[in-house]
N, C-alpha and C positions, 0 to 999 in steps of 0.2 A: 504494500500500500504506500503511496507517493507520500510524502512529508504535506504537500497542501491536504491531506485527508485527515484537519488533526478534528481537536476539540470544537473549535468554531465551526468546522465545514459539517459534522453532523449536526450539529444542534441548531443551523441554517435549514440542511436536509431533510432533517426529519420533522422542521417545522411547517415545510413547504409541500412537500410531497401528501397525496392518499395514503393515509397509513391503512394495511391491509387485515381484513379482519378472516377467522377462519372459516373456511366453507362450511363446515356445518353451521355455525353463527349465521350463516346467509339463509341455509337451506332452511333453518327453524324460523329465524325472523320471517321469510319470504312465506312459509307454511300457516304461518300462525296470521299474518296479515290476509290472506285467504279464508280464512275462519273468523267470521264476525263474533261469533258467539265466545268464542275462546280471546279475543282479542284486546288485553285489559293492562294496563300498566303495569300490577304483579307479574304477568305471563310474559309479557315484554323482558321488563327485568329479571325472572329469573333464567333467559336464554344469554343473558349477556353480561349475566354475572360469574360464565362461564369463560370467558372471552377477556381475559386481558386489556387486550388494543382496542376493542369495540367499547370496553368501560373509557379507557382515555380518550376516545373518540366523542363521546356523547357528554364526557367532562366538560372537555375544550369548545364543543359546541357551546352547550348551556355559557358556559363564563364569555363565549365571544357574546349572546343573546341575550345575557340578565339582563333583567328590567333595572332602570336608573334606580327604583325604590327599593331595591333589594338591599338587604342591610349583612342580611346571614349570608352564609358559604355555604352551600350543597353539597352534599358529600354523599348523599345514598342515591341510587340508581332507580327507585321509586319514584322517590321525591322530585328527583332532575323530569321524569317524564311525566307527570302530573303537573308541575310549573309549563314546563314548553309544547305539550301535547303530544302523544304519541301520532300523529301526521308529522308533527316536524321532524321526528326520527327518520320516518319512512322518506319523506321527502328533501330533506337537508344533510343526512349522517351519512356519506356512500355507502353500500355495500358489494358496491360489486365490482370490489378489489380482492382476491385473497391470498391467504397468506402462502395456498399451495401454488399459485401463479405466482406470486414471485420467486417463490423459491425455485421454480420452474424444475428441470431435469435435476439438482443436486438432493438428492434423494439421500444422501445421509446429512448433511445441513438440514435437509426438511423435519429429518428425524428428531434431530436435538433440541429443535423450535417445537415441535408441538413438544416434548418430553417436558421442558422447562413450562411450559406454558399447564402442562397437568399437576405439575410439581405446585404453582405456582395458585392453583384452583386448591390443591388439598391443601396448603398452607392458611388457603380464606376458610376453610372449613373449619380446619383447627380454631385460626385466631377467632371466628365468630363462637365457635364453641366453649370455647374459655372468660372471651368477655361474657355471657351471656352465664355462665357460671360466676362469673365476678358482679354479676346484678348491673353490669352495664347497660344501661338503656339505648344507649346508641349504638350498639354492638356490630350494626352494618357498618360505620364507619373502619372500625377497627378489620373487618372484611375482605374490604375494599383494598385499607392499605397494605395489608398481605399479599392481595393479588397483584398490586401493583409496584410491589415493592423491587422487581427485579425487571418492569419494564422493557429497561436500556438492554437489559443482556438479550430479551425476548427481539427485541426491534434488530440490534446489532447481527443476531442470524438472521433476520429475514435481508438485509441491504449488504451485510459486510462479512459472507457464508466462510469464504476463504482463512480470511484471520482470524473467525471465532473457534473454527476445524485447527487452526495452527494454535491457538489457545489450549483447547483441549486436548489438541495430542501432548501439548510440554507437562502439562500439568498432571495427564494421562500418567507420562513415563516418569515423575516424579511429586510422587503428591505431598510433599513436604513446602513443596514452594509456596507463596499466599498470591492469591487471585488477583489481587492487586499488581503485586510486581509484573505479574506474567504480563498481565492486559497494558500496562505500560510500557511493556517490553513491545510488543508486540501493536499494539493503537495509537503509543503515543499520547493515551492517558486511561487512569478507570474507566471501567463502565458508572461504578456509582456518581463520578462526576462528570457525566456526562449525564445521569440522569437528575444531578442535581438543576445541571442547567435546564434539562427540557421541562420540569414542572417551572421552572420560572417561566421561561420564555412562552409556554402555553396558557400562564395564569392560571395553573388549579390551586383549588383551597389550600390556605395557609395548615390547615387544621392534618389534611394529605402530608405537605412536606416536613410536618412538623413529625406521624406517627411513622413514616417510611424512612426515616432518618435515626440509624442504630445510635448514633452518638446522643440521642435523648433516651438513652434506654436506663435510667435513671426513676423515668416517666412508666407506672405502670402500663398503659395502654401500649405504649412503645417496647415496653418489657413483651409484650404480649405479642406482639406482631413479629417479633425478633426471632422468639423463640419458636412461634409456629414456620416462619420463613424458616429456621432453622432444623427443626424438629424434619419436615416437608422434604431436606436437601439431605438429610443424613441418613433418613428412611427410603429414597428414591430407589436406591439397588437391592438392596433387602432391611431386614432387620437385627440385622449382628454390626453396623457398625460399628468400630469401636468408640464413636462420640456418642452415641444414644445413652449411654449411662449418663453421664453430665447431663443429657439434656432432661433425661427424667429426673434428675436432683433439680434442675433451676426451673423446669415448667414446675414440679412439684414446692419451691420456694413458691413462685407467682400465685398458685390455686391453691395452696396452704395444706397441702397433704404429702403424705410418705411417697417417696422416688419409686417404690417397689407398687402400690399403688396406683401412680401416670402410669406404669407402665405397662401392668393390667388393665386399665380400662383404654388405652391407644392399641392391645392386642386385639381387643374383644372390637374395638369399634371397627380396627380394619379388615377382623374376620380371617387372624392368623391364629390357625390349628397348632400349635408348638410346648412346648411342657415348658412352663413360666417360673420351675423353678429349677430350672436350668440356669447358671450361668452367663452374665452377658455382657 
């Protein structure tokens, strides 16, 4: 990748460009807008609370559209389509870009995009499931910023297939290195700050860049989304990593129960058959 391909040129790029949302995201939106009867803001939202890119898409919408009286920040994907009407989606939000066209023939880039992006759905699972355990009322928000927490890395395979492939092989053949180093090794800067710029430059809620930012993790809510982000990457291959003990000790600090405990009810929720008092 040429040296003008740094910080600036994606965060121009990817400000300008249709960001591409994933085909079945099209197929159910397009499905469900044929169905009068089924066709309701919940039903709406719960297809594209699957969908990453299609959440920042209808983000960035609504904040270019707020009304001058708007005082608050929207952050739930309900809420957004009740303010702006589910016509505006259909008719303002593209969809008919996806993320399997762009990725066009590289079929193992493709792979690691939708992977990250599943990864990135059971983290809002989690993190919704623990705030809503913590008597969070707004527990969508916290959701939200799970799923969007990793954006930049989700966007970077679809426009920049090549270096995210040379990313994951270095880090592949040595996994002692930190993700950071590599990605600057090899982009010329993090992903995370690169996704720091794109919520500025898009205008999403302060309330977003504030729980998708580990360095507030200080901040129970932000504790929360951290650890489900993390809980989500370290469960991806199976369930022996060797970080998953910590992470049942610090999710179990956050939800106020025994590590031996998170880790029973995260076996049972994912529906892994294993003798739990084995060793892990």
């Amino acid at each position: 990748m040429s040296e003008a391909k740094g910080l600036g040129y994606w965060v121009a790029s990817l400000s300008r460009i249709n960001l591409p949302v994933l085909k079945q995201t099209t197929r159910d939106l397009n499905a469900l807008h044929d169905d009068e009867e089924k066709l309701t803001a919940a039903s709406v939202a719960g297809i594209i609370a699957r969908d990453p890119i299609m959440t920042v898409k209808l983000l960035r919408y609504l904040q270019l559209h707020k009304h001058r009286y708007q005082t608050t920040e929207v952050v739930q994907i309900e809420q957004a389509l009740l303010m702006l009407g589910i016509d505006a989606l259909y008719n303002h939000v593209p969809l008919d870009f996806t993320v399997e066209e762009a990725m066009g023939s590289n079929i193992d880039a493709l792979a690691h995009v939708l992977r990250v992006v599943h990864r990135l759905h059971r983290a809002s699972e989690y993190a919704r499931d623990w705030a809503v355990m913590l008597r969070d009322l707004h527990y969508e928000e916290v959701r939200i910023a799970a799923l969007l927490h990793d954006i930049a890395e989700v966007l970077m395979w679809c426009f920049a297939p090549g270096q995210m492939l040379e990313i994951y092989d270095i880090q592949h053949k040595d996994k002692t290195l930190r993700s950071r180093d590599v990605q600057q090794q090899v982009l010329g800067f993090a992903l995370m700050d690169l996704q720091r710029e794109l919520v500025v430059q898009w205008s999403l809620p302060q309330l977003l860049f504030t729980l998708m930012n580990d360095s507030n993790a200080n901040q129970p809510r932000v504790r929360n989304v951290n650890l489900a982000v993390r809980l989500a990457r370290h469960s991806a291959d199976d369930w022996e990593d060797a970080a998953l003990p910590d992470d049942y000790k610090d999710i179990g600090e956050l939800l106020r129960m025994p590590a031996d405990e998170v880790m029973m009810m995260l076996k049972v929720e994912e529906g892994i058959l294993c003798d739990l008092n084995q060793p892990h």
